[in-house]
C-alpha positions as CSV (number, residue, x, y, z in Angstrom):
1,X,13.8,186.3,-124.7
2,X,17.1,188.2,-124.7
3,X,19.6,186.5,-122.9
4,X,23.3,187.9,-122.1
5,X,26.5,186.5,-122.8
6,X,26.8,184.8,-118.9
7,X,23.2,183.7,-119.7
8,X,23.2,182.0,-123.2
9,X,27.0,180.1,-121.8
10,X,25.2,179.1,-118.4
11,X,22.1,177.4,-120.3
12,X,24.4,176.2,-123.1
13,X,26.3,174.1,-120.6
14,X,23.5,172.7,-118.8
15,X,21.7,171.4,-121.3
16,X,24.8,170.3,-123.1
17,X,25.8,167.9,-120.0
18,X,22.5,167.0,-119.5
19,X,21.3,165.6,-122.4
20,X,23.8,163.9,-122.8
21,X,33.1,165.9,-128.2
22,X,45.5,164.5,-134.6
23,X,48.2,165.1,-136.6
24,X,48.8,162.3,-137.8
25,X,47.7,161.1,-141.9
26,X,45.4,158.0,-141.9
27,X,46.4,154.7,-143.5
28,X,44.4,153.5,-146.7
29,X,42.5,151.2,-145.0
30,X,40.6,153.5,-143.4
31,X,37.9,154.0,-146.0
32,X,37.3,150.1,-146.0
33,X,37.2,150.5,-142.3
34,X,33.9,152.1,-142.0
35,X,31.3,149.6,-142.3
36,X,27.4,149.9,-142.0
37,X,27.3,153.8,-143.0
38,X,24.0,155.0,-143.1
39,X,22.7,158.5,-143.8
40,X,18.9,160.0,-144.0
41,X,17.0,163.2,-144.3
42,X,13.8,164.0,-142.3
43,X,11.8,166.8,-143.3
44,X,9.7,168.8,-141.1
45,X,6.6,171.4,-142.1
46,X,6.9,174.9,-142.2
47,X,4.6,175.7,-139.3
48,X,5.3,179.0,-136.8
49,X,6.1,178.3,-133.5
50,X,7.8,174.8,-134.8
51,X,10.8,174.2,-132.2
52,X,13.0,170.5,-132.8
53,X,15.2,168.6,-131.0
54,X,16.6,164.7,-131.5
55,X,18.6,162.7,-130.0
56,X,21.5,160.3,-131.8
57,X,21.7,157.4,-129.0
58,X,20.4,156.4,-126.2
59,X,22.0,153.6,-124.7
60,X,25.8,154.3,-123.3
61,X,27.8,151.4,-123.3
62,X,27.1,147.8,-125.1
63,X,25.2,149.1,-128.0
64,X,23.7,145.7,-130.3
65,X,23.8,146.8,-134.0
66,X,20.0,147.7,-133.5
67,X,20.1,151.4,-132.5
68,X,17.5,153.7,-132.8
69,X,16.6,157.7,-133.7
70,X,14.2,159.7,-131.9
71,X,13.2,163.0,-132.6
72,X,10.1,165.0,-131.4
73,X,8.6,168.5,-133.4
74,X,6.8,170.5,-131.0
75,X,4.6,173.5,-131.5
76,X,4.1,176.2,-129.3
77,X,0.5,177.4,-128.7
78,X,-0.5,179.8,-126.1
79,X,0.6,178.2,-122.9
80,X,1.7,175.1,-124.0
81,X,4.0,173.0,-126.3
82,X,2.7,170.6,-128.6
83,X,4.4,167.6,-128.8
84,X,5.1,165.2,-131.6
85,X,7.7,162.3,-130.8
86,X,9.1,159.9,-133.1
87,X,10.9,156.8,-132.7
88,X,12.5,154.5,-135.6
89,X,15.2,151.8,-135.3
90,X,17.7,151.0,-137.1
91,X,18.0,150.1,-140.2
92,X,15.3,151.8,-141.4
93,X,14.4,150.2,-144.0
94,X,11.0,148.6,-144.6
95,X,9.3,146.4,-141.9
96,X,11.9,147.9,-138.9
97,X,10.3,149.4,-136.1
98,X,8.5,153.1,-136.0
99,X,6.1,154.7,-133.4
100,X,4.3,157.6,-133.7
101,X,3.2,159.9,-130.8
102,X,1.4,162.7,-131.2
103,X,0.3,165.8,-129.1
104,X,1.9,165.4,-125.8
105,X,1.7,168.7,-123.8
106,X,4.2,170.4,-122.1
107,X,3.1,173.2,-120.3
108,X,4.4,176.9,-120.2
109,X,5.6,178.5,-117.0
110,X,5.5,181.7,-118.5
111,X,3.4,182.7,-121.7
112,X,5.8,183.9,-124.9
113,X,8.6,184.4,-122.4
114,X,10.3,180.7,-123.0
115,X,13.2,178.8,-124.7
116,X,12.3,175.3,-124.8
117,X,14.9,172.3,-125.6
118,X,13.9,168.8,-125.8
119,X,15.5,165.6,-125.4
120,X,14.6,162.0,-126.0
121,X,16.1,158.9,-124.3
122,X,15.4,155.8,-125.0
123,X,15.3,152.7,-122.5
124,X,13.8,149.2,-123.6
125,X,12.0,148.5,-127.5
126,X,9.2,150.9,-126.8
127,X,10.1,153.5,-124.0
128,X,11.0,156.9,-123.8
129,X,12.1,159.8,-121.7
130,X,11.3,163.1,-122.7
131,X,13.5,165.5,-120.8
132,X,12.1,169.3,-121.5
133,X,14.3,172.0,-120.6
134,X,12.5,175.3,-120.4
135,X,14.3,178.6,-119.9
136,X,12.2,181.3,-118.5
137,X,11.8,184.6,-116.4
138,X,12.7,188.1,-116.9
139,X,16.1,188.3,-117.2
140,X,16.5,184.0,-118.5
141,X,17.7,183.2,-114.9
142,X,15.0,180.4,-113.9
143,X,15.6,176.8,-115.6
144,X,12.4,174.4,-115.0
145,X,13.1,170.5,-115.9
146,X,10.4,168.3,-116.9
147,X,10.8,164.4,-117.1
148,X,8.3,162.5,-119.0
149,X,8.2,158.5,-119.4
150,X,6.2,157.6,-122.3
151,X,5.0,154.1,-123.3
152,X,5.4,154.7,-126.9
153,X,3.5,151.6,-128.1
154,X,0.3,153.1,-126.4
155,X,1.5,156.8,-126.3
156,X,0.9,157.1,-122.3
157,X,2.3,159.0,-119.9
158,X,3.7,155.9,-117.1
159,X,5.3,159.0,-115.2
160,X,5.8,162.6,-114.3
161,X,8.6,165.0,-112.7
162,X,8.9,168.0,-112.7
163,X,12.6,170.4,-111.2
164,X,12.7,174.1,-111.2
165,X,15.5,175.8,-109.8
166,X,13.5,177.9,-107.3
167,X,11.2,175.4,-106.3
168,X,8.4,176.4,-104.3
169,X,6.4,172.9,-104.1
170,X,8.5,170.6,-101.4
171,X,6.9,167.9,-102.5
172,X,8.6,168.3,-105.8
173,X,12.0,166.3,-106.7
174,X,15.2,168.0,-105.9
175,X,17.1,165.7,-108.3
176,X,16.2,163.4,-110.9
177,X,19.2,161.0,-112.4
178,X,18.5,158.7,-115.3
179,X,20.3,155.5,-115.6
180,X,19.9,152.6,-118.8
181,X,17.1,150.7,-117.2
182,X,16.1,152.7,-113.5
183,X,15.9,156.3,-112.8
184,X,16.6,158.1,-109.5
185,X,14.5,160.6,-107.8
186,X,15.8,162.7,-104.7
187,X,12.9,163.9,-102.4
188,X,13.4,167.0,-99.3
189,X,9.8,166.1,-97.4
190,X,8.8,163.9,-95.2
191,X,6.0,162.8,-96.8
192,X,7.6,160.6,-99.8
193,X,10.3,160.0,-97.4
194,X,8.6,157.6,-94.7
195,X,9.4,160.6,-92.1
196,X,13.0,161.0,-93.0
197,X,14.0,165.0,-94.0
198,X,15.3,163.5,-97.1
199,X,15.5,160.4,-99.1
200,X,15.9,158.8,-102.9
201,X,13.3,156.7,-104.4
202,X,14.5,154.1,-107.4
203,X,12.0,153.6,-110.3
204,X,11.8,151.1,-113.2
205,X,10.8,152.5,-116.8
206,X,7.2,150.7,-116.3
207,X,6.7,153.3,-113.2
208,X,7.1,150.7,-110.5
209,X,9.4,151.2,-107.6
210,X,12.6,149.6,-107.0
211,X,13.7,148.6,-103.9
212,X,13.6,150.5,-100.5
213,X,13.4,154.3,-99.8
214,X,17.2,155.2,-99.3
215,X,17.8,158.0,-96.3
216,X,20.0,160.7,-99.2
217,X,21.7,163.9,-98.8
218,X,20.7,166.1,-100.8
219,X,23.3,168.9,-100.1
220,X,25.5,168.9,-102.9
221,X,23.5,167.1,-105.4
222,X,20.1,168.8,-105.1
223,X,19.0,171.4,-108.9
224,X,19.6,174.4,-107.5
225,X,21.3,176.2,-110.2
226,X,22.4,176.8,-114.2
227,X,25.6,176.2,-112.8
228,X,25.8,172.6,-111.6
229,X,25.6,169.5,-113.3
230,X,25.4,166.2,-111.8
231,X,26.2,163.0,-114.0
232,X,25.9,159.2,-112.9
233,X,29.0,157.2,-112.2
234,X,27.6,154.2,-113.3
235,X,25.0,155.2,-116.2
236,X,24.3,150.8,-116.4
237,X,22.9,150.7,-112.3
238,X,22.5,153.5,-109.6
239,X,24.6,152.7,-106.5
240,X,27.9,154.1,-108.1
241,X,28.0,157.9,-106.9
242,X,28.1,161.0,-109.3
243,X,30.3,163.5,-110.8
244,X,29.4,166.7,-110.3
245,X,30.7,169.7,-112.9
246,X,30.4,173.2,-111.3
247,X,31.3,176.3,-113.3
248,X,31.9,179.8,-112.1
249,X,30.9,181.4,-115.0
250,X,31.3,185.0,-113.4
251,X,35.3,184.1,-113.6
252,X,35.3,181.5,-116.3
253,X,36.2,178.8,-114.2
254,X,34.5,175.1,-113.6
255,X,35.3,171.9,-111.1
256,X,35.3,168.5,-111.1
257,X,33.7,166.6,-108.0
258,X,33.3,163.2,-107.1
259,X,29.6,162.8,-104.6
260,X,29.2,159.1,-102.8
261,X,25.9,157.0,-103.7
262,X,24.6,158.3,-100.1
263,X,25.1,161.9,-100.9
264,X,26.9,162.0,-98.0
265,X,30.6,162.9,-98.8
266,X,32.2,165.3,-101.7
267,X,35.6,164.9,-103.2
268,X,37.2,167.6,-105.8
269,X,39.2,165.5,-107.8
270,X,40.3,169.0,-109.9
271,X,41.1,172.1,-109.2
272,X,38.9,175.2,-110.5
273,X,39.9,175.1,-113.8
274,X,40.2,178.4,-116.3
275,X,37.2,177.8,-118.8
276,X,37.2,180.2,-121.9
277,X,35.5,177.0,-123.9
278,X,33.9,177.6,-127.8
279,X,33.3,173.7,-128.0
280,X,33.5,170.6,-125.8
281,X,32.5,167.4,-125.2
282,X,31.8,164.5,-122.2
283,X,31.9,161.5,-121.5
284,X,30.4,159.6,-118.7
285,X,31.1,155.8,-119.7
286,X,33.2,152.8,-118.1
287,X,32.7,155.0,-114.3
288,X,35.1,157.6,-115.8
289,X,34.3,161.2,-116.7
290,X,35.9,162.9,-119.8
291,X,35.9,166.6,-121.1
292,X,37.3,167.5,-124.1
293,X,37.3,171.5,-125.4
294,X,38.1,173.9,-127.7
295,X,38.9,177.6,-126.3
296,X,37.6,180.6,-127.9
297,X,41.4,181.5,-128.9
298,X,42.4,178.3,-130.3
299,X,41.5,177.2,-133.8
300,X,43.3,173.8,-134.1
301,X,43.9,172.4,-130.3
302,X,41.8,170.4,-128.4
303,X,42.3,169.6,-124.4
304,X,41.3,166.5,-122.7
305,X,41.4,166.0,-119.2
306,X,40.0,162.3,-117.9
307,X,39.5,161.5,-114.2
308,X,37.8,158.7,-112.0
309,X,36.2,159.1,-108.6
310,X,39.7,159.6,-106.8
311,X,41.5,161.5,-109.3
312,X,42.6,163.3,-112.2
313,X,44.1,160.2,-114.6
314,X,45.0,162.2,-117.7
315,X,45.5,165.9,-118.6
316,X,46.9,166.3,-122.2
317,X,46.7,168.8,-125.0
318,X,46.1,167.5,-128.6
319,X,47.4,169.7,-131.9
320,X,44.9,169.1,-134.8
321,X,45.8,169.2,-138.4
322,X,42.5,171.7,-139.2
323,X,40.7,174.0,-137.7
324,X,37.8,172.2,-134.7
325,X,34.4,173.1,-135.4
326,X,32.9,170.1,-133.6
327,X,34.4,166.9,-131.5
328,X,33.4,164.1,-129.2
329,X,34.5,161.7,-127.2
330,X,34.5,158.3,-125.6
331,X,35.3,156.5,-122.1
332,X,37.3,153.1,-122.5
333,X,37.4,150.5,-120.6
334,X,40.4,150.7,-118.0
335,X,40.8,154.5,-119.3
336,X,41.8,156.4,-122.0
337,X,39.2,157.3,-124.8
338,X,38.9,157.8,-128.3
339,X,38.1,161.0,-129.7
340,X,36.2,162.1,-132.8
341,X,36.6,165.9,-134.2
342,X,35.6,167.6,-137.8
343,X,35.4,171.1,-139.5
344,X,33.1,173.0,-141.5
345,X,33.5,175.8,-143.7
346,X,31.6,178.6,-143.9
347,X,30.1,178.6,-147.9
348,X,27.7,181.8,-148.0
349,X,29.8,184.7,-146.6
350,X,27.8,187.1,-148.4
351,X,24.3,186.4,-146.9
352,X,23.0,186.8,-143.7
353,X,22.3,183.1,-143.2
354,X,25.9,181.1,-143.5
355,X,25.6,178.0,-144.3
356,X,28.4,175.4,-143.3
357,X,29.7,172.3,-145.0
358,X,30.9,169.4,-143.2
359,X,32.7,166.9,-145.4
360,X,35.3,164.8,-143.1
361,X,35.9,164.0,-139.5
362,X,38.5,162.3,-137.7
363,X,38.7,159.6,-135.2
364,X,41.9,158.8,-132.6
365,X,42.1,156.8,-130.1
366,X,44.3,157.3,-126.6
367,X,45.8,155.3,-124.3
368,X,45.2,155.6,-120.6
369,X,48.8,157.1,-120.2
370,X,47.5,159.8,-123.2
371,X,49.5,157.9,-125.7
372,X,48.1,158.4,-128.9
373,X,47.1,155.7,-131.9
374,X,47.1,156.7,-135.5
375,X,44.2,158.6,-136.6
376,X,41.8,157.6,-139.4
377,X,40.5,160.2,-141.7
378,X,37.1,159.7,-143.2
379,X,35.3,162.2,-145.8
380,X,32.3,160.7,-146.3
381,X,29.7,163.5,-144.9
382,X,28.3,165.4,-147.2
383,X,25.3,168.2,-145.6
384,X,24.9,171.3,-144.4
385,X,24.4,173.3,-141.0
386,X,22.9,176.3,-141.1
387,X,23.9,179.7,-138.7
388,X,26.6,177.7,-136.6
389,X,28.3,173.9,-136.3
390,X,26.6,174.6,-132.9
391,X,23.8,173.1,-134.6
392,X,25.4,169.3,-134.7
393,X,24.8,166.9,-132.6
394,X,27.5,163.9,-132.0
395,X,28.0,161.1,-130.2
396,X,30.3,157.6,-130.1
397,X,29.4,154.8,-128.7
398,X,30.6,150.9,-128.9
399,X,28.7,147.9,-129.8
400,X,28.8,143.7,-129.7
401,X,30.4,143.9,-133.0
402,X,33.8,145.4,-131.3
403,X,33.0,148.9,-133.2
404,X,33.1,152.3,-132.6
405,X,30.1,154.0,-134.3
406,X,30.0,157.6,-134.6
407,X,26.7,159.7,-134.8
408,X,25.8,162.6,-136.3
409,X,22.7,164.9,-136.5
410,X,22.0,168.2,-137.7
411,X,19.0,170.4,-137.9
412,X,19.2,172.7,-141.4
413,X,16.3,174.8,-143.1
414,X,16.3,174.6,-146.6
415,X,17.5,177.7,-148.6
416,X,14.7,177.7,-151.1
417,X,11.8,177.3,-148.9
418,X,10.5,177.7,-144.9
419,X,10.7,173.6,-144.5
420,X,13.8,172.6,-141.9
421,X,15.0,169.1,-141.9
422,X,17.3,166.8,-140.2
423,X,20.1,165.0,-141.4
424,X,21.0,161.5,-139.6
425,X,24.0,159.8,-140.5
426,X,26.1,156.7,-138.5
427,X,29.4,155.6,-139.2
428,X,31.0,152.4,-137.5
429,X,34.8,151.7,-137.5
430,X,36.4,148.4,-136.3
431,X,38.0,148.8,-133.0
432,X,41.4,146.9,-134.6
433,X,41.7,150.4,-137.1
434,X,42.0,152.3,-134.0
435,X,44.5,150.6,-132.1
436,X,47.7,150.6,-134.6
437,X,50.5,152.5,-132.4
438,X,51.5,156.0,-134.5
């Protein structure tokens, strides 16, 4: 399916959001700093029709030192996808826990004329979500969501959802939100909806309903476009509200919107905001919301803006010593975040196939005024990304230990052969590193 430029940028940012990125030289002790490094290669057979996707963490906020990787390979046959999904916890070693589920189907709206992306999220020792994302129609213009929970220590479906952005089935969900240990479902019939027009329904991740059926407004929350995005305040417990990011991508623009837990009323805490973004990041931790990007014209600055459901609390624009090729970022507590960006260089200029190597990133943290801490340089990656850094996936998040552990996963092929692989690596730096003043 050939997509055009609007196209490829419209489905790059929804499934970015959904799914869930310094001047200064670091100290000596930031080397020592890293602690609990881990790094591992997964290779995958050299099948047609193979498509991959994996997932670095689940959980937002509160992270124990027992995280886990989840990946799933899926094979596309005539009017369906194969699905294989893995799950291992950390730290892999002999004895730790791994699951193994094989051949879930996902179906195909339209034969040979779909992009599929997968995501995995995990929630509890043994459950996961598999988000599909499935691009499809003529022109690339129709986006179909499917949510699957799956019981991975018996490999059963508990439940099903399906959102498509021209939904003809009313009895269909209009939104579907996922929280840590719940997930929300907006409904537009009466029928789920006890004989209200429109209502939300809570679930638990063993299928069971939570709660009453909440009257909900589904005006400005409802999947009715590429262009919309809507994010939980709260990812711990529903009841918070949601951010919603809107982009006009006809006039490279995009908003900031702040929805109540009702659906009822809509702030704009930003202004449409010019959007000419190569890279970028979120956050959604701590009831704040965080973008950080790179523009298509800048090699080396980066621009964070932070807000909470009132306001915008920080706008600032942050000079890097190389050129970004990939960045993320991180909520704190009582606001500002810390922010982790790296390059790659482009090593096979000659071929058709560039391949990129990543060998350092950096990690900075800011103060909720946008004061900035010194920065810590580590150089301890060593892989390849084939075609494009587009091709990493990254992620921070903090633990009991008072860390911040970085995440990093990229899907390569290997020059010398059709087999692809992943690379997973985890770094974890002590908070107390990030918090001397520059």
């Amino acid at each position: 399916m050939k997509l055009n430029t609007n196209q490829t940028m419209q489905h790059l940012f929804y499934f970015t959001l959904f799914t869930l990125m310094y001047t200064c030289s670091a100290f000596n002790d930031g080397q020592q700093s890293v602690t609990r490094s881990f790094s591992k290669n997964y290779t995958m057979p050299s099948e047609t029709g193979v498509t991959a996707s994996n997932l670095l963490l689940s959980a937002l906020d509160n992270e124990t030192v027992n995280d886990a990787f989840h990946y799933a390979i899926c094979k596309q046959l005539d009017s369906e996808f194969a699905c294989n999904i893995t799950l291992e916890t950390w730290p892999f070693a002999h004895g730790t826990f791994r699951s193994h589920c094989a051949d879930f189907k996902i179906n195909l709206p339209e034969n040979n004329n779909s992009a599929l992306y997968l995501t995995t999220i995990r929630s509890g020792s043994n459950k996961i979500l598999l988000k599909a994302f499935t691009i499809f129609g003529e022109d690339g213009n129709r986006l179909k969501y499917e949510f699957t929970l799956i019981d991975m220590s018996k490999c059963t479906s508990i439940q099903h959802f399906i959102m498509d952005t021209k939904m003809v089935d009313r009895e269909s969900p209009k939104l579907v939100n996922v929280h840590k240990n719940a997930v929300e479902v907006g409904y537009a019939n009466e029928k789920q909806c006890d004989g209200k027009p429109s209502c939300k329904i809570t679930y638990d991740y063993e299928g069971n309903k939570i709660g009453e059926t909440e009257p909900f407004n589904l005006k400005y929350l409802q999947f009715d476009s590429s262009s919309k995005a809507v994010l939980p305040v709260n990812y711990q417990k529903p009841g918070k509200g949601y951010y919603i990011i809107e982009r006009d991508f006809a006039h490279s623009l995009y908003a900031v919107s702040y929805v109540d837990s009702s659906g009822e009323g809509k702030r704009q805490i930003s202004n449409w905001i010019p959007d000419n973004i190569r890279y970028s990041a979120i956050s959604c931790a701590h009831e704040l919301y965080t973008h950080c990007h790179k523009n298509e014209n800048e090699d080396r600055m980066v621009h964070c803006a932070q807000y909470d459901t009132e306001k915008l609390r920080m706008n600032i624009t942050i000079e890097m010593l190389n050129t970004v090729v990939w960045l993320a970022v991180r909520d704190l507590s009582g606001g500002g975040f810390v922010l982790a960006t790296g390059s790659c260089t482009s090593t096979d200029k000659d071929t058709m196939e560039d391949l990129y190597s990543c060998k350092e990133f950096r990690i900075q943290r800011f103060s909720e005024d946008g004061q900035r801490y010194k920065a810590l340089d580590i150089d301890e990656l060593e892989f390849l990304i084939q075609h494009s850094p587009r091709q990493l996936q990254v992620m921070i998040s903090e633990n009991d230990n008072d860390e911040f552990c970085i995440f990093l996963a990229s899907r390569n092929r290997l020059k010398d052969n059709n087999n692809g692989y992943y690379s997973f690596n985890k770094w974890c730096v002590s908070r107390k590193y990030t918090s001397v003043r520059d």
